[in-house]
N, C-alpha and C positions, 0 to 999 in steps of 0.2 A: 368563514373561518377555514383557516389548512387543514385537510385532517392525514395525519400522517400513520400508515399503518406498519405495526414493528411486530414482523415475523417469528415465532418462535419455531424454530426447528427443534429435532428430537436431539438432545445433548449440547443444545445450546450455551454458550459463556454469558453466565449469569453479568456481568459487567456490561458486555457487549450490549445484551438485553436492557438492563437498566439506563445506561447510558442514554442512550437515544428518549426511552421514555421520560427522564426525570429533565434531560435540558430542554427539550419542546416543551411539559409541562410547564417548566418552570415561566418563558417567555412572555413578556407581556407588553404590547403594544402603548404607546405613547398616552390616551388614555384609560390604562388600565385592564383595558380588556385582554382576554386571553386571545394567544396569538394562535394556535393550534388546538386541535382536538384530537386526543390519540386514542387509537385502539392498537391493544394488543390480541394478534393472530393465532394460532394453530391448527395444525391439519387431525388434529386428535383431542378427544376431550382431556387427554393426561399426557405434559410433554417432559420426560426427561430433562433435569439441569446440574447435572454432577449431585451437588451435598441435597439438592433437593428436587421433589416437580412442582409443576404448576398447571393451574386450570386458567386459560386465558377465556376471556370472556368472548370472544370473535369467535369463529372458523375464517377456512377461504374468504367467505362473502365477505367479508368484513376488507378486504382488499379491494373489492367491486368500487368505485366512486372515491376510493383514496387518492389524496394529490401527491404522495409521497407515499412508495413502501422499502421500509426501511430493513434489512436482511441482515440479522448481528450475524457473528462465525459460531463454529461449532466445534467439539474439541476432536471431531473424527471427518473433517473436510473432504476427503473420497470417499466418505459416505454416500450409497447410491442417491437422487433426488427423486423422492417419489413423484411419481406420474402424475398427482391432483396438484402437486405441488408446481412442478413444474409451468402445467397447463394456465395455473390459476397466476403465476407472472408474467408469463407471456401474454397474457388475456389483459394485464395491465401494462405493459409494455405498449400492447398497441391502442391502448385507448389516449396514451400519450402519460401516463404516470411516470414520474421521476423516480427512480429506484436508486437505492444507494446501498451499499455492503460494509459491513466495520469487520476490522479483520479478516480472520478465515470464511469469511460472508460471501468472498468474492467469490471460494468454489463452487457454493449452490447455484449462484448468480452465473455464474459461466457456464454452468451444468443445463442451463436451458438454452445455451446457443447465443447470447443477447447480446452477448462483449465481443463476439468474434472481428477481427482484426485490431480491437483496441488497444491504445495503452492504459493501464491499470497497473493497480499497486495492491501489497495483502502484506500482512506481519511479514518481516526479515526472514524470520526463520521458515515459514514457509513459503516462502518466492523461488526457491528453486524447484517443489514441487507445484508448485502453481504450473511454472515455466512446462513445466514436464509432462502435466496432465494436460494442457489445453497450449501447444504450441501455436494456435492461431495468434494466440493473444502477444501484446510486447509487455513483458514484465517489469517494471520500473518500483525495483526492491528499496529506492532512497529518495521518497518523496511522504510527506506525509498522507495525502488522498490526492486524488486524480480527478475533475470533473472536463466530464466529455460533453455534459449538456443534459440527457438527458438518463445519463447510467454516469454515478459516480462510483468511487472505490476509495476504501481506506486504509490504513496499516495498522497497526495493532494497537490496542488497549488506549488511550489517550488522545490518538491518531483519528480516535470514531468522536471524540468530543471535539474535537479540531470540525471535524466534516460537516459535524451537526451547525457548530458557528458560521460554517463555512454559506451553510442551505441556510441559517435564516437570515443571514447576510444580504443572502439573495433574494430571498423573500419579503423580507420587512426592511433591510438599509444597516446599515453600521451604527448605527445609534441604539436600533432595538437590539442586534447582537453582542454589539456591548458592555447592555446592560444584562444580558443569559448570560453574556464572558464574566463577570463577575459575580453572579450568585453562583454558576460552578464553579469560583476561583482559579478560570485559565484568561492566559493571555489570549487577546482577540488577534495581537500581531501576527501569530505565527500561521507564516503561509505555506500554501499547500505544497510550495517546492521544497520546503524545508527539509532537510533529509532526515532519516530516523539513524537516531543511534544503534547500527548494527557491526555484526562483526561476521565478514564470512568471506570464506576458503578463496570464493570465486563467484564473478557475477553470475546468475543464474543462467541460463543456457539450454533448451532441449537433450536428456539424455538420449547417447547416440548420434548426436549433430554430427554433419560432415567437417563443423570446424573442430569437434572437440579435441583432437589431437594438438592443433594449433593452438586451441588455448590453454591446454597440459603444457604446450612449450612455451606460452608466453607469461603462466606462473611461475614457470620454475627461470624463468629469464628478467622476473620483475627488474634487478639491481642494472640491467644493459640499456646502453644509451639504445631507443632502438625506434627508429623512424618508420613510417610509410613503409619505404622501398625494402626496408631489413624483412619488414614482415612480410611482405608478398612473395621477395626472394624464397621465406623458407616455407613458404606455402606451395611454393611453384606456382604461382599465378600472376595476371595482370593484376597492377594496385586499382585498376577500375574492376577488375573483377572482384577482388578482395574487397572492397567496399560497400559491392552489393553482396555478395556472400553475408558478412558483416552484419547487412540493413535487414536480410533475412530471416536470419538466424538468433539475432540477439538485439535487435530492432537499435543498435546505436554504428557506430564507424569504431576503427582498430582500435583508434588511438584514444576515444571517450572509452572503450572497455577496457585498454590495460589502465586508463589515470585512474578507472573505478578500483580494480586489481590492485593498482598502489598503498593506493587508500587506503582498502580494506586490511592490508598485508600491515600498513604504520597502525591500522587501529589496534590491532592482536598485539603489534610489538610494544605499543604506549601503555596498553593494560597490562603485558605479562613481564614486562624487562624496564629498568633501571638508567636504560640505555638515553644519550641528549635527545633533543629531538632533532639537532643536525645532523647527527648520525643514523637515527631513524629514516629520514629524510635521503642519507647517501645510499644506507641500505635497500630501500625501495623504488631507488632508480632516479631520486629530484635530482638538477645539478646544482641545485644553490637550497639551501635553508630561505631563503627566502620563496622561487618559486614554489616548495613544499608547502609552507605556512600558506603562502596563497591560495593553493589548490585544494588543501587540505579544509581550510575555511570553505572554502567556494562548495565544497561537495557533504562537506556533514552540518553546515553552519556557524561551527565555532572552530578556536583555535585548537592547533596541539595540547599547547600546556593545560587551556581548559578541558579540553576530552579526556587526560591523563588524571586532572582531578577531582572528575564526576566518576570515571570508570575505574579507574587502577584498584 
């Protein structure tokens, strides 16, 4: 049997926490058997969870010999990671355990070093601190979880029951996941590129970047026809330097971070204004309603006029 071990840190998201424990529980193999075995962890016999605490039955050891440790978020993510804490992932890291994070999970998780040069994903609203605290990492703020192999990563709140589908998926087959997709009453389709419904200023970025001036210029320039050469030109640099500047800095090319920038700009406009959505579309630099609709779909997985009727 799997035995999957789910971390409790101090200030833990009670959701995040449950989450992962109640879909493994719930899973059940083709003849009946239970598909997983979970324990729940802590580094103290009493762990902080907002409205309440808890006494998890595990410590550390309880990670020793797990096939999966699972690291929900926490509601103060640059929280230091204590030293046992640390140690005792790492120690399963290299025994070959599969770790995964749901939400804000992914800072403890990056906090021992494990994700370095990855790409990874964590809740909308914190991806620009993510980006900012661990610049090794490439921030990928509009996917639902990320599997690298053997460290995955999630987004926020709903994003970790995706992930969980995701692992038993992988574990047991699409038949056993399925049937976990329906007694949590979520869709099994949704795949892990699917973007998260967010809404933000600008894609995340290192504060400080040597591009950030460039990218202050290429918000406030969303509505310009503006190519390759436009943007190298006002960077002063070769468009092959700017490329890898770019793959650097923000782990994508100019032109995948301003269509992200578009985006982001028609999602604010489609929730807070009145406005068509071919005009939305003019204002954020598409040349046709049509390319817009396209792009727009392609990056959040639904349409304009659907996003305006779930969000507005």
């Amino acid at each position: 049997m799997h035995t999957v071990a789910v971390l409790a840190l101090e200030q833990v998201i009670p959701f995040d926490l449950a989450a992962p424990i109640d879909v493994f529980a719930r899973t059940r193999l083709p003849d009946g058997r239970p598909g997983y075995r979970i324990r729940v962890c802590a580094a103290q016999p009493e762990t902080e969870a907002g409205a309440f605490a808890l006494r998890a039955p595990w410590d550390l050891e309880g990670l020793k010999g797990a096939d999966t440790v699972v690291v929900p978020g926490t509601t103060d993510p640059t929280a230091p990671l204590p030293a046992d804490v640390r140690e005792a992932l790492r120690a399963a890291a290299r025994a070959g355990t599969r770790i995964a994070s749901i939400c804000t999970g992914t800072f403890p998780l990056a906090a021992t070093g494990l994700l370095g040069g990855l790409r990874v994903t964590t809740h909308w609203f914190a991806a620009d601190l993510l980006a900012a605290t661990y610049p090794e990492l490439t921030v990928d703020p509009d996917v639902l979880y990320v599997d690298n192999g053997q460290f995955l990563t999630s987004a926020g709140a709903a994003a970790g029951l995706d992930l969980c589908l995701h692992m038993i998926r992988r574990d047991y087959g699409s038949a056993v996941a399925a049937d976990a997709a329906r007694l949590s009453v979520m869709p099994l389709e949704r795949e892990g590129g699917q973007a998260q419904f967010i809404v933000h200023d600008h894609a995340p970025v290192p504060r400080g970047s040597a591009l950030e001036p460039l990218l202050t210029w290429l918000q406030d320039n969303l509505a310009r026809n503006l190519a390759l050469d436009d943007i190298a030109a006002h960077a002063g640099m070769s468009t092959r330097t700017l490329i890898r500047r770019f793959r650097e800095h923000t782990g994508s090319t100019p032109l995948q971070w301003l269509h992200r920038a578009r985006i982001r700009r028609a999602q604010h406009l489609l929730e807070t204004t009145q406005h068509s959505v071919e005009r939305i579309g003019a204002q954020v630099g598409f040349g046709s309603p049509t390319a817009f609709r396209d792009r727009f779909k392609r990056t959040t997985g639904v349409s304009p006029h659907a996003y305006r009727r779930t969000f507005s």
